[in-house]
C-alpha positions in Angstrom: 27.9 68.3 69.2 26.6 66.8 72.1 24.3 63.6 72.0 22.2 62.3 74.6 22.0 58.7 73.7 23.9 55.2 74.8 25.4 55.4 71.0 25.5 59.0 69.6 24.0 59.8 66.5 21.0 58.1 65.0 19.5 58.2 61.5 16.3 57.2 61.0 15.7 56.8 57.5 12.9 56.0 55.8 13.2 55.0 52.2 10.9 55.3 49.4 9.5 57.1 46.4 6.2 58.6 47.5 4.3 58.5 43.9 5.0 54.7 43.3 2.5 53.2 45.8 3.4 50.9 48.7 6.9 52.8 47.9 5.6 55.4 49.9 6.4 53.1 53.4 9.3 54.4 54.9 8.7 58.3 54.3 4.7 57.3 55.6 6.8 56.0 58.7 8.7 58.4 59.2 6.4 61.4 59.0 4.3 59.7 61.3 6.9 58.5 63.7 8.2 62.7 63.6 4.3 63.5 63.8 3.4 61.4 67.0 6.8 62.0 68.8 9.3 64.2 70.3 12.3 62.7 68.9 15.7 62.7 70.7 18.0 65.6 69.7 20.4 63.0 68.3 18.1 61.2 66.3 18.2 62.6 62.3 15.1 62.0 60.3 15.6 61.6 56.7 12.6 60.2 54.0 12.2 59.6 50.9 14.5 58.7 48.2 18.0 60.8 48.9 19.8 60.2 45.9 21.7 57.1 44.5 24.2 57.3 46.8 23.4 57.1 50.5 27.0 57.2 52.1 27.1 61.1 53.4 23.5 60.2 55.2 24.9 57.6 56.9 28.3 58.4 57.6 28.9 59.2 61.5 25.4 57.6 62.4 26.5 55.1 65.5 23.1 53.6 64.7 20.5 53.4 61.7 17.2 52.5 61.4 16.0 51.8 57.8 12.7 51.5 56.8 11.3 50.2 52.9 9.6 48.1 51.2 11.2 44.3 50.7 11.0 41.9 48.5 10.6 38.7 50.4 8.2 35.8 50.8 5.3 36.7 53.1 1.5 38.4 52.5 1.2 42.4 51.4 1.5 44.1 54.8 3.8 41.5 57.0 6.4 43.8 58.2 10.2 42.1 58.3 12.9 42.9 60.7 16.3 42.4 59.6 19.8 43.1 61.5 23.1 43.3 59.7 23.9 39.6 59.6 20.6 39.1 58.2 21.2 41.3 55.5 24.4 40.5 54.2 23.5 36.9 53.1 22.6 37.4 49.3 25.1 39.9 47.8 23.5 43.5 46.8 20.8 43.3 43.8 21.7 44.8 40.6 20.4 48.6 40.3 17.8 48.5 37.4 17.9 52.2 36.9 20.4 55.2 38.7 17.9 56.9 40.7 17.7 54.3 43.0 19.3 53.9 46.5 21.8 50.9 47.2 21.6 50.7 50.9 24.0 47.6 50.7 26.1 49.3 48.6 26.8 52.4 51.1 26.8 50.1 54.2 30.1 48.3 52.1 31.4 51.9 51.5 31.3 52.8 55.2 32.4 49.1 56.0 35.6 49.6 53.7 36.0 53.0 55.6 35.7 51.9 58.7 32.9 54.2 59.1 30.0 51.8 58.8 27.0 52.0 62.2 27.6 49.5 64.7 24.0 49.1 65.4 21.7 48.7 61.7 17.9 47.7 62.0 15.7 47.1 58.2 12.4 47.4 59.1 10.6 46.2 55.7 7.1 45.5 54.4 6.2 43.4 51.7 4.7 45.5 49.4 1.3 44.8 47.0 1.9 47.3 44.7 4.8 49.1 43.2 3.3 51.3 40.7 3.0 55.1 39.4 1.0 57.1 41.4 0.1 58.0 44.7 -1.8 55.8 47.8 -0.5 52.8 49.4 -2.4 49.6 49.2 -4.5 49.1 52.5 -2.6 46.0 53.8 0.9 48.5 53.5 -1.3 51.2 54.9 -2.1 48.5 57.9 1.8 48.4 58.7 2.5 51.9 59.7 2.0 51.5 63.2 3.4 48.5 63.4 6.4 49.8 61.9 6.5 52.6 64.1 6.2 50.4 67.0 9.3 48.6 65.7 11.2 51.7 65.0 10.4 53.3 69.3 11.1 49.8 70.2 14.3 50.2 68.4 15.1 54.2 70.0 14.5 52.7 73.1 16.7 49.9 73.1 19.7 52.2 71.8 19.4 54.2 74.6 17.2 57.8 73.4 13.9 56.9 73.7 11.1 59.6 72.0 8.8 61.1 73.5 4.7 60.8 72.9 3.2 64.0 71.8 -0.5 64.7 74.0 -2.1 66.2 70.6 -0.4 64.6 67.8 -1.0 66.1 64.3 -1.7 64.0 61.5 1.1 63.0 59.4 2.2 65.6 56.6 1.8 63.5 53.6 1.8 66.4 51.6 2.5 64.0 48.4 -1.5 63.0 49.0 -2.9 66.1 50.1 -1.2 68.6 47.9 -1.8 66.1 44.5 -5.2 65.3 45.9 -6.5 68.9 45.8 -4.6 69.4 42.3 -6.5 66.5 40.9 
C-alpha cells in the first residue's frame, strides 16, 4: 500500500458511545471531520466504540489521533490536548464494565510489541453529561469545531493535510436522525 504522508498510515479515531450523551464526542467529530473534508488516502477513520480491545485498530498506524470525552478538571466543553507523555502519568483506570475501550491498555500492548504509533494526539472534552440517551449537552456540542480544528491542525502537522469540501454535507449523525424520527 502506498501512503502519501511524512509518517504512513494514520487513524483517526474517534471514541464514544453515541446513546450516552456527551459520549457521543469523538464519533460527532469524526463524522464531521469526514463530512467537511477530503481526507488523505492514508488517513483511516474509525468512530464509535470498537470493542474492548482496540489493538488490531491501531496496530500499523505510524500516527493516531484520539478523540473522547475526559475526565479532568476544567468547565463542560474545554477541549484538552494530551501527547503521549502526558498521558502516561497516572497508570490506566480500572474498566468498570467489559464493553469499554482501554486506550492505555492497547497503547501498552503495541508498546510491548514494539508496534505502538510514534506520533499519539488525545483530543478530549470534559463532558457535562454521561447519561442514556441521545444529544450532547450544548457546551460539548460547542467543541466540535474546535476539536476539528485540533484534529486538521494535527493532519497537517504529520504531513497529509485534508482537503475542504466547497458544499459540505451535514454530518451523518444517523444515531439522532434515525431515533429522532422513531420517537
Amino acid at each position: 500500500m502506498h501512503y502519501t504522508t511524512d509518517v504512513g498510515r494514520v487513524v483517526v479515531l474517534g471514541l464514544g458511545n453515541v446513546l450516552v450523551g456527551d459520549d457521543a464526542f469523538g464519533p460527532w467529530v469524526v463524522r464531521t471531520l469526514e463530512a467537511r473534508y477530503a481526507l488523505d488516502p492514508a488517513t483511516e477513520c474509525v468512530e464509535g466504540t470498537p470493542g474492548n480491545d482496540l489493538v488490531p485498530h491501531l496496530m500499523g498506524a505510524d500516527a493516531v489521533i484520539v478523540i473522547d470525552t475526559v475526565s479532568s478538571a476544567g468547565h463542560p466543553g474545554d477541549l484538552k490536548l494530551y501527547r503521549r507523555a502526558g498521558m502516561f502519568r497516572r497508570p490506566p483506570p480500572p474498566r468498570v464494565n467489559p464493553h469499554e475501550p482501554g486506550f492505555q491498555e492497547a497503547l501498552f500492548t503495541l508498546d510491548l510489541l514494539g508496534l505502538a504509533p510514534r506520533e499519539l494526539l488525545l483530543v478530549g472534552v470534559v463532558p457535562a453529561s454521561v447519561r442514556t440517551g441521545v444529544g450532547m449537552t450544548d457546551a460539548v456540542t460547542a467543541a466540535v469545531d474546535r476539536a476539528v480544528e485540533e484534529v486538521v491542525l494535527e493532519l497537517d502537522r504529520l504531513g497529509c493535510p485534508p482537503t475542504p469540501r466547497p458544499d459540505a454535507p451535514a454530518p451523518d449523525a444517523w444515531w439522532e436522525s434515525g431515533l429522532a424520527a422513531v420517537g
